[in-house]
mmCIF file of the N, C-alpha and C atoms, coordinates in Angstrom:
data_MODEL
# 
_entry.id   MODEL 
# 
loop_
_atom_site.group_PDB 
_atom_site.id 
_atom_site.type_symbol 
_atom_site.label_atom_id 
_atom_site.label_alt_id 
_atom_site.label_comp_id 
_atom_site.label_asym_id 
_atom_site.label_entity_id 
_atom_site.label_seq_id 
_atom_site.pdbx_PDB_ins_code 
_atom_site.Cartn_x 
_atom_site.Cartn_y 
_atom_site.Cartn_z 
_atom_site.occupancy 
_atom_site.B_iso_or_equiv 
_atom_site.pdbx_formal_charge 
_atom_site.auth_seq_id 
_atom_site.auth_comp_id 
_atom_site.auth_asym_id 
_atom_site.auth_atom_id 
_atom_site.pdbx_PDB_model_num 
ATOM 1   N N  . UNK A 1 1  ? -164.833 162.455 -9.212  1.00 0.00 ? 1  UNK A N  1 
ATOM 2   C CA . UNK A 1 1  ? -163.854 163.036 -8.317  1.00 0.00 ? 1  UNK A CA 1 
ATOM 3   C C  . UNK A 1 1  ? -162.749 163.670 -9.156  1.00 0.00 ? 1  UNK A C  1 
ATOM 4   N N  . UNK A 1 2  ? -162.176 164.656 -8.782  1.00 0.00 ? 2  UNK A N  1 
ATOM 5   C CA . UNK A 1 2  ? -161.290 165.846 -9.419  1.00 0.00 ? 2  UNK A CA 1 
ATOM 6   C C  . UNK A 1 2  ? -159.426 164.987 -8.909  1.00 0.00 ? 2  UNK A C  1 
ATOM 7   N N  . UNK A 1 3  ? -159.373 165.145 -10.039 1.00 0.00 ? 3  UNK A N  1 
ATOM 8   C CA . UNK A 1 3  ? -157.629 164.472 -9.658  1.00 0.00 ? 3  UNK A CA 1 
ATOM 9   C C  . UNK A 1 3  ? -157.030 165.319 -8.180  1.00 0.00 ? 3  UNK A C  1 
ATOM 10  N N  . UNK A 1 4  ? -157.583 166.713 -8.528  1.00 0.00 ? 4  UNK A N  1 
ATOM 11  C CA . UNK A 1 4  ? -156.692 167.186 -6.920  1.00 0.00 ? 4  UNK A CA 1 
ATOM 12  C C  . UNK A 1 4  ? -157.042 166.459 -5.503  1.00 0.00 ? 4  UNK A C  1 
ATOM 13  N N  . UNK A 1 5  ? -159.050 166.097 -5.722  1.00 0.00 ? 5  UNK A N  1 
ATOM 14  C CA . UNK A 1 5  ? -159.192 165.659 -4.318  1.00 0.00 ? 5  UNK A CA 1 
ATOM 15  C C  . UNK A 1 5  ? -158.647 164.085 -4.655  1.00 0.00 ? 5  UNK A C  1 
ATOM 16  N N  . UNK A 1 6  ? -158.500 163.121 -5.194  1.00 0.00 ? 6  UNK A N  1 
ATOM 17  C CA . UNK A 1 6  ? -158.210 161.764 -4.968  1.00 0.00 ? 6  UNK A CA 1 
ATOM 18  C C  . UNK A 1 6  ? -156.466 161.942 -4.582  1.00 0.00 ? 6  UNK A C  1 
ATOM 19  N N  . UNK A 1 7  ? -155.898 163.101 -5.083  1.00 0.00 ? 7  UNK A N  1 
ATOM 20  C CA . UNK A 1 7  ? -154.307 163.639 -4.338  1.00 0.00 ? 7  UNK A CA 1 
ATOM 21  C C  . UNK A 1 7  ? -154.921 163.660 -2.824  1.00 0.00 ? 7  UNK A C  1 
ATOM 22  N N  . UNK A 1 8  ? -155.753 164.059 -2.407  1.00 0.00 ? 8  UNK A N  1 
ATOM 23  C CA . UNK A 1 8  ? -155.896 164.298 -0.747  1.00 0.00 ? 8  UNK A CA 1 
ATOM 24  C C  . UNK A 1 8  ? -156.070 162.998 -0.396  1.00 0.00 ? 8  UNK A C  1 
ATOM 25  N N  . UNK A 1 9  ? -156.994 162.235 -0.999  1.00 0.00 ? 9  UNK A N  1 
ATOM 26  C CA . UNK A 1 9  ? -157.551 160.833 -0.463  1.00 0.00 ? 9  UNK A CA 1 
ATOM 27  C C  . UNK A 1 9  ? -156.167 160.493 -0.351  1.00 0.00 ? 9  UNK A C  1 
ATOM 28  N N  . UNK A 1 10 ? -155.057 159.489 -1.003  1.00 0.00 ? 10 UNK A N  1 
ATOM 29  C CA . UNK A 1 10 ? -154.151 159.138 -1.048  1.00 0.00 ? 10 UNK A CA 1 
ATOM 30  C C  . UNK A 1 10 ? -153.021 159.227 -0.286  1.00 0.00 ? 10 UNK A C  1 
ATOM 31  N N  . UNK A 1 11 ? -153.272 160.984 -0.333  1.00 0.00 ? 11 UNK A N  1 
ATOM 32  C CA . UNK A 1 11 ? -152.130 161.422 0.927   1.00 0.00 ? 11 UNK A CA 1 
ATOM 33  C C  . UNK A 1 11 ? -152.545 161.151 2.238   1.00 0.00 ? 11 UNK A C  1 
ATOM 34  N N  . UNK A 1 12 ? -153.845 161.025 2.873   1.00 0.00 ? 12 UNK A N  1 
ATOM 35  C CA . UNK A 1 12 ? -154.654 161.385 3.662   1.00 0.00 ? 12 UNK A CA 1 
ATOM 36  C C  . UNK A 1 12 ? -154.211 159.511 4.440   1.00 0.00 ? 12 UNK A C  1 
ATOM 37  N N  . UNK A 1 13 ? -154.441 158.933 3.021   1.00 0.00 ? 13 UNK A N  1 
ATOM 38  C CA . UNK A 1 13 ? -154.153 157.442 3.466   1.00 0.00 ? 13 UNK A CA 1 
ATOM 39  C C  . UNK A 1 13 ? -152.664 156.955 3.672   1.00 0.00 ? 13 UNK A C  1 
ATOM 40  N N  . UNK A 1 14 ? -151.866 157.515 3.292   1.00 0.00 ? 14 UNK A N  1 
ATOM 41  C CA . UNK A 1 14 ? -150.284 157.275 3.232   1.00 0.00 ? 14 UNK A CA 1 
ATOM 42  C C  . UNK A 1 14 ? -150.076 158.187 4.978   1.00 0.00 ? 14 UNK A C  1 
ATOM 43  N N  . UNK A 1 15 ? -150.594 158.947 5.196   1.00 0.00 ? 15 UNK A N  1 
ATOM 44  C CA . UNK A 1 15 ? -150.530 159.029 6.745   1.00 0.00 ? 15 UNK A CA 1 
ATOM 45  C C  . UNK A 1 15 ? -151.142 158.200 8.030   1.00 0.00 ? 15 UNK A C  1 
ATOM 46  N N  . UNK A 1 16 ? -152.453 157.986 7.368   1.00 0.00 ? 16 UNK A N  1 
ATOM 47  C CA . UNK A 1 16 ? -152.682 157.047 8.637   1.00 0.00 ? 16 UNK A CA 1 
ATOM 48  C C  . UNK A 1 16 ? -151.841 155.732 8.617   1.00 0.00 ? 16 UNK A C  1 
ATOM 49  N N  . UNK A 1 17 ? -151.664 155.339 7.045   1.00 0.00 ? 17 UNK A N  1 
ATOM 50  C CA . UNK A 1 17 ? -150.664 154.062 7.101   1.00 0.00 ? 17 UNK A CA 1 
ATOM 51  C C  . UNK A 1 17 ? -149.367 154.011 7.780   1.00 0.00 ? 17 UNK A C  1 
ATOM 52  N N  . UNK A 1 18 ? -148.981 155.433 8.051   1.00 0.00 ? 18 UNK A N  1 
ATOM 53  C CA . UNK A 1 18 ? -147.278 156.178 8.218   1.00 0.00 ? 18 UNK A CA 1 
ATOM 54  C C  . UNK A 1 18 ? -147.835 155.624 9.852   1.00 0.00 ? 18 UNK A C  1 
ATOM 55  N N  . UNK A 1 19 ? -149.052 156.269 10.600  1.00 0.00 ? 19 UNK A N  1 
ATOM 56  C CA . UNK A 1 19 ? -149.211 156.233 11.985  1.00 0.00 ? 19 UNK A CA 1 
ATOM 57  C C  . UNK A 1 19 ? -149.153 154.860 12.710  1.00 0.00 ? 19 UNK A C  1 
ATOM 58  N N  . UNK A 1 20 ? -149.715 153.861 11.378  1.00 0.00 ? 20 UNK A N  1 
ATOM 59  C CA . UNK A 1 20 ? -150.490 152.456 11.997  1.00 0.00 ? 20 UNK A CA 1 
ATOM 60  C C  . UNK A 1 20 ? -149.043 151.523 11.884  1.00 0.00 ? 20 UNK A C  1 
ATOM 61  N N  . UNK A 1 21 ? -148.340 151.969 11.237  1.00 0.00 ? 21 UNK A N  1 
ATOM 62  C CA . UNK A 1 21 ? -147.255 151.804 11.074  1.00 0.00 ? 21 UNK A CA 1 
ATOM 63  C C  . UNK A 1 21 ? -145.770 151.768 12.628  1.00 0.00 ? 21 UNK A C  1 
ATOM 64  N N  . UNK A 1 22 ? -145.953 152.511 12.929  1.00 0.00 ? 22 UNK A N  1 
ATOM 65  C CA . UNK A 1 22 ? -145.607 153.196 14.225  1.00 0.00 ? 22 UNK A CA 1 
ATOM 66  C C  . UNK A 1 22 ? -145.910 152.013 15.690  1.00 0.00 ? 22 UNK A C  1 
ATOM 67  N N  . UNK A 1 23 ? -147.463 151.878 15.741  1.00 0.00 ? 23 UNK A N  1 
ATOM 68  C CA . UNK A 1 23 ? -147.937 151.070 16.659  1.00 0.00 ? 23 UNK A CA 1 
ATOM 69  C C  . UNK A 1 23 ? -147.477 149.694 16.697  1.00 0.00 ? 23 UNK A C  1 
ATOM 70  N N  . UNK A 1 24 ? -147.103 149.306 17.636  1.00 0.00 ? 24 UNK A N  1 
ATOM 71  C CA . UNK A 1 24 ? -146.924 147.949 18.032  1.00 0.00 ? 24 UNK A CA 1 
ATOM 72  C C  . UNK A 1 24 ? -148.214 146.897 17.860  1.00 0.00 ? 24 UNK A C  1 
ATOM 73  N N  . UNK A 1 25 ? -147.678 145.221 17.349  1.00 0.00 ? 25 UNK A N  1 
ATOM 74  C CA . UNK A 1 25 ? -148.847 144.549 17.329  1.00 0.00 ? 25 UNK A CA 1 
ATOM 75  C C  . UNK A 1 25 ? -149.898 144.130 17.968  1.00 0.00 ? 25 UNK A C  1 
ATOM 76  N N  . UNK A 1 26 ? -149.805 144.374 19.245  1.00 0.00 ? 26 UNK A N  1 
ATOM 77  C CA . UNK A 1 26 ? -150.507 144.375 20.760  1.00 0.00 ? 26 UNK A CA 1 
ATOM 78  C C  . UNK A 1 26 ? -151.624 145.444 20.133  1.00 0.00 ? 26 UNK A C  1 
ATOM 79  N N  . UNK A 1 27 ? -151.346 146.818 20.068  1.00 0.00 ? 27 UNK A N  1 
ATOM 80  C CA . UNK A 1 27 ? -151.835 147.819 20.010  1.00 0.00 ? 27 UNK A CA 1 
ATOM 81  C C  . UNK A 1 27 ? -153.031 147.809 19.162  1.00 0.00 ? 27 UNK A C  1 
ATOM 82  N N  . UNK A 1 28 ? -152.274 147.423 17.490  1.00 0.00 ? 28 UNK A N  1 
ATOM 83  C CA . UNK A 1 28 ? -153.183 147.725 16.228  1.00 0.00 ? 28 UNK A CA 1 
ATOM 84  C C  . UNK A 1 28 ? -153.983 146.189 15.854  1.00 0.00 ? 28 UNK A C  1 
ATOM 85  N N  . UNK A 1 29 ? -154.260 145.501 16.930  1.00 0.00 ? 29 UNK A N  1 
ATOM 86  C CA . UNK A 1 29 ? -155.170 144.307 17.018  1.00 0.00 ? 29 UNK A CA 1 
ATOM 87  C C  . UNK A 1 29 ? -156.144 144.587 19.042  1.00 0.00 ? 29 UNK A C  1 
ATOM 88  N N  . UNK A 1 30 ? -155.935 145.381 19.417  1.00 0.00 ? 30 UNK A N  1 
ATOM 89  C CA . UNK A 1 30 ? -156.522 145.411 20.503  1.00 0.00 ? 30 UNK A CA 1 
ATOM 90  C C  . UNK A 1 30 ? -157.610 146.023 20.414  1.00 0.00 ? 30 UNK A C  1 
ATOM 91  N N  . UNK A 1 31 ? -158.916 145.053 21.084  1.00 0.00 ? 31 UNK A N  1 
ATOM 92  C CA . UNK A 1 31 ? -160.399 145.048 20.676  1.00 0.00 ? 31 UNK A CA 1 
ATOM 93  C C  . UNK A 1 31 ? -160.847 146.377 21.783  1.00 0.00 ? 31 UNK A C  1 
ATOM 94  N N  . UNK A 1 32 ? -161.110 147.416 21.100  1.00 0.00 ? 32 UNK A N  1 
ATOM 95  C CA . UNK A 1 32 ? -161.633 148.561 21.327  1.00 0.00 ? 32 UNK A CA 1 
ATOM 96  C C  . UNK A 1 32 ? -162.880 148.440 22.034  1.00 0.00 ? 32 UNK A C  1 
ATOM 97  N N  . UNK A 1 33 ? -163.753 147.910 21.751  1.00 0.00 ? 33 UNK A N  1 
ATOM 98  C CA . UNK A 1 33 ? -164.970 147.601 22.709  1.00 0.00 ? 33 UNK A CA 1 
ATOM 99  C C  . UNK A 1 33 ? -166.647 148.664 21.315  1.00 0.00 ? 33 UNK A C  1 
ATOM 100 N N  . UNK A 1 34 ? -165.851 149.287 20.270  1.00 0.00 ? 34 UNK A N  1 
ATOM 101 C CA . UNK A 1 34 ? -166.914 149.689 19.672  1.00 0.00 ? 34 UNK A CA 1 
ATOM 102 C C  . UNK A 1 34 ? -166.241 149.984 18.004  1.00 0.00 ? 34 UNK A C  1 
ATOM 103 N N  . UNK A 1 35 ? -167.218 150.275 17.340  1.00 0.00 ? 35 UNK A N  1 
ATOM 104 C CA . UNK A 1 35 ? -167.031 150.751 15.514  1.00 0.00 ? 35 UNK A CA 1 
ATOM 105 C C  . UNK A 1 35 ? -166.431 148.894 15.324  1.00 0.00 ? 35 UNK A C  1 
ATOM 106 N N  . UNK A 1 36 ? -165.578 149.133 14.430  1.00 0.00 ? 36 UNK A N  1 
ATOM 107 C CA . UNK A 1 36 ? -165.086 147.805 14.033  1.00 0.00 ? 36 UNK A CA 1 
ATOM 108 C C  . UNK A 1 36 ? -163.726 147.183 15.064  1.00 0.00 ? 36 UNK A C  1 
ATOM 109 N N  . UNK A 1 37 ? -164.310 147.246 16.211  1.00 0.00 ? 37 UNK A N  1 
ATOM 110 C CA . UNK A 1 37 ? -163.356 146.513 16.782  1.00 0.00 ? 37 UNK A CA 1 
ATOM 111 C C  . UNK A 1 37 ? -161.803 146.945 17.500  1.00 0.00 ? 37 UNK A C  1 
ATOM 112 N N  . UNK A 1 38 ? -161.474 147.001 16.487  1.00 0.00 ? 38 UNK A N  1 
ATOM 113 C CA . UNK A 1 38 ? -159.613 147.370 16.434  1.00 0.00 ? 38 UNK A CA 1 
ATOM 114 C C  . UNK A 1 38 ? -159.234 148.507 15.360  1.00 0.00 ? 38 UNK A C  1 
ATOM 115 N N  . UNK A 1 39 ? -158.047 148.949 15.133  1.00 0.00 ? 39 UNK A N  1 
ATOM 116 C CA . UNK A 1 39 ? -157.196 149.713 14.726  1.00 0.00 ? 39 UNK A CA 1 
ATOM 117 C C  . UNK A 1 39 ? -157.259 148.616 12.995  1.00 0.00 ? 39 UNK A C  1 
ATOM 118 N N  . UNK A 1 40 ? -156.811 147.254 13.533  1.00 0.00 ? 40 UNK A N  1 
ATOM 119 C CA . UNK A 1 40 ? -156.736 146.524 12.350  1.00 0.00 ? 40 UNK A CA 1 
ATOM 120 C C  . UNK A 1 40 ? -158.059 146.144 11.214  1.00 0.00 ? 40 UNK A C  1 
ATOM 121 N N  . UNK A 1 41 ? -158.801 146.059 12.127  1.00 0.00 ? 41 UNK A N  1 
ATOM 122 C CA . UNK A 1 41 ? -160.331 145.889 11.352  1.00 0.00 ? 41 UNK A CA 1 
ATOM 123 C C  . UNK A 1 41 ? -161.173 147.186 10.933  1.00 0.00 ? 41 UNK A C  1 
ATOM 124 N N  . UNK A 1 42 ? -160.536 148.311 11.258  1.00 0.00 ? 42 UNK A N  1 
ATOM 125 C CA . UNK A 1 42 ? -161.229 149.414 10.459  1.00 0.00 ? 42 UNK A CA 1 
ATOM 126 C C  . UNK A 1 42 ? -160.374 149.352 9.657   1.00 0.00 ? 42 UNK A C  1 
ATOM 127 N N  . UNK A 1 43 ? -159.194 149.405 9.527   1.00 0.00 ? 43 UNK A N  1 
ATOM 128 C CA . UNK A 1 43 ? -158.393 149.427 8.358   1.00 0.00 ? 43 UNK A CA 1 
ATOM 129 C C  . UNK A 1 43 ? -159.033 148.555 6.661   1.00 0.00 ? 43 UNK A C  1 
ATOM 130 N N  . UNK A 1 44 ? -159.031 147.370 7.757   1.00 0.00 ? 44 UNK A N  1 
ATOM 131 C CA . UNK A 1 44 ? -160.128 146.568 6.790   1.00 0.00 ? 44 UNK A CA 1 
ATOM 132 C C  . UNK A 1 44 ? -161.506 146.924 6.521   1.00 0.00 ? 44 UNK A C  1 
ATOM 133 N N  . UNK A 1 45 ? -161.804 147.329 6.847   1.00 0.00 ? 45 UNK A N  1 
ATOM 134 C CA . UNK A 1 45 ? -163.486 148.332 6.712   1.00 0.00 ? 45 UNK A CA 1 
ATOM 135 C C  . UNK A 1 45 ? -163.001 149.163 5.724   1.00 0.00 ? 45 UNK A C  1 
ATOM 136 N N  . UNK A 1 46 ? -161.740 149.812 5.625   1.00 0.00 ? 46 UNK A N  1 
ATOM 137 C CA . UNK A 1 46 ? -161.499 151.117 5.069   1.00 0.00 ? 46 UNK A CA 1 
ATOM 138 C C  . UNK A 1 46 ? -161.116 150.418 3.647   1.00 0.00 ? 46 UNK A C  1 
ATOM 139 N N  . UNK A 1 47 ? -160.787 149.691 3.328   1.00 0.00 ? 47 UNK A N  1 
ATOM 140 C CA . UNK A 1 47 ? -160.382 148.815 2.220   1.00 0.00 ? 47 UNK A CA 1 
ATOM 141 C C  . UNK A 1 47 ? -161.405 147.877 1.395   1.00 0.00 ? 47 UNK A C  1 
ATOM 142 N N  . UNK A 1 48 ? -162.109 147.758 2.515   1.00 0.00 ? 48 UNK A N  1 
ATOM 143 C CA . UNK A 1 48 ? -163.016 146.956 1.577   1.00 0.00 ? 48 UNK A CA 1 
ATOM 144 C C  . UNK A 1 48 ? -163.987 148.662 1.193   1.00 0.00 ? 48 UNK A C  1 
ATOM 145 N N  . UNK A 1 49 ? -164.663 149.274 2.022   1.00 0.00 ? 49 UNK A N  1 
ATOM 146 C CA . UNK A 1 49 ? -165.173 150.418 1.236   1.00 0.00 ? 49 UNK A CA 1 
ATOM 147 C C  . UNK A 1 49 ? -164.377 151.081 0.262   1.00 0.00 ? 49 UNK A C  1 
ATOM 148 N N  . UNK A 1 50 ? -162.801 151.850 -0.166  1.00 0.00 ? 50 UNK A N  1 
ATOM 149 C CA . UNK A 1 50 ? -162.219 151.998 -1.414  1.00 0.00 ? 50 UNK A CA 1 
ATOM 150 C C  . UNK A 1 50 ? -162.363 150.999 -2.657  1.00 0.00 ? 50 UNK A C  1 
ATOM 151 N N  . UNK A 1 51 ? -162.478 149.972 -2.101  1.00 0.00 ? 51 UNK A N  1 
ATOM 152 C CA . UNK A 1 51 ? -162.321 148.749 -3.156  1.00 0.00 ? 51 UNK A CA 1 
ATOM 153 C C  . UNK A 1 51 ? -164.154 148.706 -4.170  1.00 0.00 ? 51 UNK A C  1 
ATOM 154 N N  . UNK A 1 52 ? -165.457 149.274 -3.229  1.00 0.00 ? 52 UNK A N  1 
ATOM 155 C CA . UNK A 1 52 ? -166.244 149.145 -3.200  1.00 0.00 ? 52 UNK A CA 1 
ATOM 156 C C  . UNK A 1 52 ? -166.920 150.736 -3.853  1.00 0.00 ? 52 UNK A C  1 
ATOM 157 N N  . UNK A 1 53 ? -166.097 151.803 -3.542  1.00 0.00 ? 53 UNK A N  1 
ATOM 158 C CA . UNK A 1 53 ? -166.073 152.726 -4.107  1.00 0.00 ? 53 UNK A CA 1 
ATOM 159 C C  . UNK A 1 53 ? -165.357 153.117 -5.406  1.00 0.00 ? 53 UNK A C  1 
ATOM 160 N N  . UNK A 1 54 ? -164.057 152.981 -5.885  1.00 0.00 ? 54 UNK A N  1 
ATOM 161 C CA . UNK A 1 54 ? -163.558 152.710 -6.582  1.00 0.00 ? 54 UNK A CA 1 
ATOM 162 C C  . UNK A 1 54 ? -163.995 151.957 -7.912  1.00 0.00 ? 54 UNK A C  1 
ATOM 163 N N  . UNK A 1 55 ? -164.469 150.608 -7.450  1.00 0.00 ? 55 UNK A N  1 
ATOM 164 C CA . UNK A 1 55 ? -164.838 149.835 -8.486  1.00 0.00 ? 55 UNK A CA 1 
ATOM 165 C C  . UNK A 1 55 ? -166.602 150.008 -8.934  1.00 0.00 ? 55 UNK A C  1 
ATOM 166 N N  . UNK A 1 56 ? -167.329 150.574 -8.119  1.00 0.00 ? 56 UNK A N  1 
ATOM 167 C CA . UNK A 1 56 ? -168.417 151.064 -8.961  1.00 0.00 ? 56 UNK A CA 1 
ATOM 168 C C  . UNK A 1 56 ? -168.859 152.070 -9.032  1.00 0.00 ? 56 UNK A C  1 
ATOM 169 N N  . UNK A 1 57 ? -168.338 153.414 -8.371  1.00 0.00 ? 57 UNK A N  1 
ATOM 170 C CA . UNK A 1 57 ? -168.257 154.393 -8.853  1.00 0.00 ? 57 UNK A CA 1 
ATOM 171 C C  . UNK A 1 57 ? -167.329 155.077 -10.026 1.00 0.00 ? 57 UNK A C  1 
ATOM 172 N N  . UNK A 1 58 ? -166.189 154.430 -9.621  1.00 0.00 ? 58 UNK A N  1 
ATOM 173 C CA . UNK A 1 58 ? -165.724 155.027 -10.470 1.00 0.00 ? 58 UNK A CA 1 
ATOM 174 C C  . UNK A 1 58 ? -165.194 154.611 -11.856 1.00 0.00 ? 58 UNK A C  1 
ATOM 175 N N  . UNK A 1 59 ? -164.900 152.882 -11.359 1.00 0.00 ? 59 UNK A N  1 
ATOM 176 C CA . UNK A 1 59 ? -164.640 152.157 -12.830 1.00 0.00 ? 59 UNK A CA 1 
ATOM 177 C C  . UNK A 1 59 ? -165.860 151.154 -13.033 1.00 0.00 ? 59 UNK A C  1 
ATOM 178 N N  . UNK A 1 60 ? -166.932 151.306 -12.407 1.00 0.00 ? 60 UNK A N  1 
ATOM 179 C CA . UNK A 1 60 ? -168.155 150.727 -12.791 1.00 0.00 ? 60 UNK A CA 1 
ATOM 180 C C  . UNK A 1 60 ? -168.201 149.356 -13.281 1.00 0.00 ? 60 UNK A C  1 
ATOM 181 N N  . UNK A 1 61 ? -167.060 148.517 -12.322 1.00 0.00 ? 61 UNK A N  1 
ATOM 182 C CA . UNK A 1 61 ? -167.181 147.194 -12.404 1.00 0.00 ? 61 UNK A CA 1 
ATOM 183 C C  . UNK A 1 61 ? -167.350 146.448 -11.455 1.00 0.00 ? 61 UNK A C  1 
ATOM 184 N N  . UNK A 1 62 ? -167.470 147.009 -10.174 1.00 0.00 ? 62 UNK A N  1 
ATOM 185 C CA . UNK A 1 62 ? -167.433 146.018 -9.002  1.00 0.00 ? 62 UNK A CA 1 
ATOM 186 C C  . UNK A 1 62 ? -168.899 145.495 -8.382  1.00 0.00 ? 62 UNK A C  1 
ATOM 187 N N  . UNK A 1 63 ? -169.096 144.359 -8.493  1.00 0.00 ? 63 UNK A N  1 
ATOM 188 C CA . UNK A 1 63 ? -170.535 143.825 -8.576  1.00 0.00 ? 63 UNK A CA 1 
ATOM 189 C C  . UNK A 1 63 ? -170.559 143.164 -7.029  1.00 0.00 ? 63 UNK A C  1 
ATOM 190 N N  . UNK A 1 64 ? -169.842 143.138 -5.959  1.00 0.00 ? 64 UNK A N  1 
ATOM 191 C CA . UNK A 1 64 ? -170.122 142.341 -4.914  1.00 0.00 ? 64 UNK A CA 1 
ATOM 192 C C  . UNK A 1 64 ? -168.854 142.666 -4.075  1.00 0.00 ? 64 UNK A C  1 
ATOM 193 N N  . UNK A 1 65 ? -169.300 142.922 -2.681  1.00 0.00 ? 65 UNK A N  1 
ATOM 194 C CA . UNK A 1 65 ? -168.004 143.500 -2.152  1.00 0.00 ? 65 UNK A CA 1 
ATOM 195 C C  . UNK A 1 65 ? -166.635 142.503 -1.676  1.00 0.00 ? 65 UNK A C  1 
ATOM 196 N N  . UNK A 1 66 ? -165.466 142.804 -1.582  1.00 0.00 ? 66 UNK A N  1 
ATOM 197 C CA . UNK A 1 66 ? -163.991 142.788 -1.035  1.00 0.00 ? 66 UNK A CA 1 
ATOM 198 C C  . UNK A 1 66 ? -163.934 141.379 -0.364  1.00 0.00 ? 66 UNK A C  1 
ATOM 199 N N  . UNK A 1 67 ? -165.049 142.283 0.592   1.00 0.00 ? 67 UNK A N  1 
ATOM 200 C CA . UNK A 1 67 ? -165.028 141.263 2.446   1.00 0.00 ? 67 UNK A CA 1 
ATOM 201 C C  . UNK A 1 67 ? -166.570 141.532 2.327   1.00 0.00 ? 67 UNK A C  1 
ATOM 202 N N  . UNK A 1 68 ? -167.119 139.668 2.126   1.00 0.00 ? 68 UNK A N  1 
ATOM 203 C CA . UNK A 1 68 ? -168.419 139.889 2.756   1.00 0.00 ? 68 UNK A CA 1 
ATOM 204 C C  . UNK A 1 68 ? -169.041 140.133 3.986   1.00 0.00 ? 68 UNK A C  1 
ATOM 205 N N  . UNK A 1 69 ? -170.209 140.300 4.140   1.00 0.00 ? 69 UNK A N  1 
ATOM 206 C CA . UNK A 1 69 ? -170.626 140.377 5.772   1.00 0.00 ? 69 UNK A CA 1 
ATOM 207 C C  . UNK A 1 69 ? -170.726 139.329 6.224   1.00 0.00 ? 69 UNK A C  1 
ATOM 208 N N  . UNK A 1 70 ? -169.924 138.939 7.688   1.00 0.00 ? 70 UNK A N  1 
ATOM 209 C CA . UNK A 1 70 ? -170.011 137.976 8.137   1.00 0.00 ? 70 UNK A CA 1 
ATOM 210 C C  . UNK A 1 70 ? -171.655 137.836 9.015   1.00 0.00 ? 70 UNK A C  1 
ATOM 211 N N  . UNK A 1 71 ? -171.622 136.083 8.876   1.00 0.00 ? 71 UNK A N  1 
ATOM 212 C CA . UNK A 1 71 ? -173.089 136.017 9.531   1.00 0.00 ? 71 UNK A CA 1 
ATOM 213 C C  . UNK A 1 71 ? -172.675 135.572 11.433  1.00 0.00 ? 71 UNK A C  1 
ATOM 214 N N  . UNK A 1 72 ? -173.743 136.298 12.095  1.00 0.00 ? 72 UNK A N  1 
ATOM 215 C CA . UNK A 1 72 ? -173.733 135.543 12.945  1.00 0.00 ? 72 UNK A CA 1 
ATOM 216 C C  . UNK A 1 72 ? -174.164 134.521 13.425  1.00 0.00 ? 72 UNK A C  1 
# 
């Protein structure tokens, strides 16, 4: 990845954080009914995939992800 696009990633993320930010706690925990749930648990989806991208693409150390999959 080119330093200009990981400038977009970053910025891209400092806005939705600016938005999620905004919402009340009712809001950014209320179970959506599809994808991951809530506002709060994609966030966490979105974190554990950077963390998962990051570390073995790009610094080629991350051997096992963030947040495992939970079992049912």
């Amino acid at each position: 990845m080119e330093k200009q696009e990981y400038e977009w990633v970053k910025q891209t993320r400092q806005i939705l954080l600016a938005q999620c930010k905004e919402l009340n706690g009712d809001d950014f925990t209320q179970e959506l009914g599809f994808g991951s749930q809530s506002i709060r648990d994609s966030l966490i989806h979105i974190a554990g995939c950077y963390h998962a991208w990051l570390g073995s693409f790009v610094l080629l150390q991350t051997k096992s992800p963030l947040l495992p999959k939970k079992s049912n």
